[in-house]
C-alpha positions, 0 to 999 in steps of 0.5 A: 319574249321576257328573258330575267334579268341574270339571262339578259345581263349575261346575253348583253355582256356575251354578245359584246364581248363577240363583237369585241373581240371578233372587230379585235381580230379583224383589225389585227388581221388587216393590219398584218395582210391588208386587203389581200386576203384570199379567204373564201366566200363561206369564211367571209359571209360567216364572219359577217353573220357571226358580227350581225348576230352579235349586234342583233344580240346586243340590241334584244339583251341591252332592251330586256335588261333596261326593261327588268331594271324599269319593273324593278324601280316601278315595284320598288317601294318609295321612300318616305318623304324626308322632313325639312322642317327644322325644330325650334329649341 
């Protein structure tokens, strides 16, 4: 599956920015209760579902991006060889 290169720029940039901020609130969580938490089950498994998503996300959008900048160089003309050789007065 091809997505362009806008869509998986912002599909990375999103997904990292999930990943972020949910291990943020995470931390600030644990810092101010500890391990004493008393969430359910379903909070818990759907937070770690929200964080595995985000980094599947950043895998699949980071590989599709670096792809579209490759078609991009590859079909980018080259530039014409500089000449070094200096001209005698």
């Amino acid at each position: 599956m091809q997505v362009p290169k806008p869509l998986a720029v912002f599909g990375f940039h999103f997904c990292v920015t999930i990943f972020v901020g949910l291990s943020i609130y995470g931390i600030i969580r644990y810092l101010s209760e500890g391990l004493q938490q008393a969430d359910s089950f379903l909070a818990t498994a759907a937070f770690a579902a929200v964080i595995l998503a985000s980094i599947v996300g950043i895998g699949f959008f980071g590989t599709q991006a670096d792809r579209r900048r490759q078609e991009e160089v590859k079909n980018s003309p080259t530039p014409a060889p500089v000449s070094t050789k200096k001209k005698k007065a």
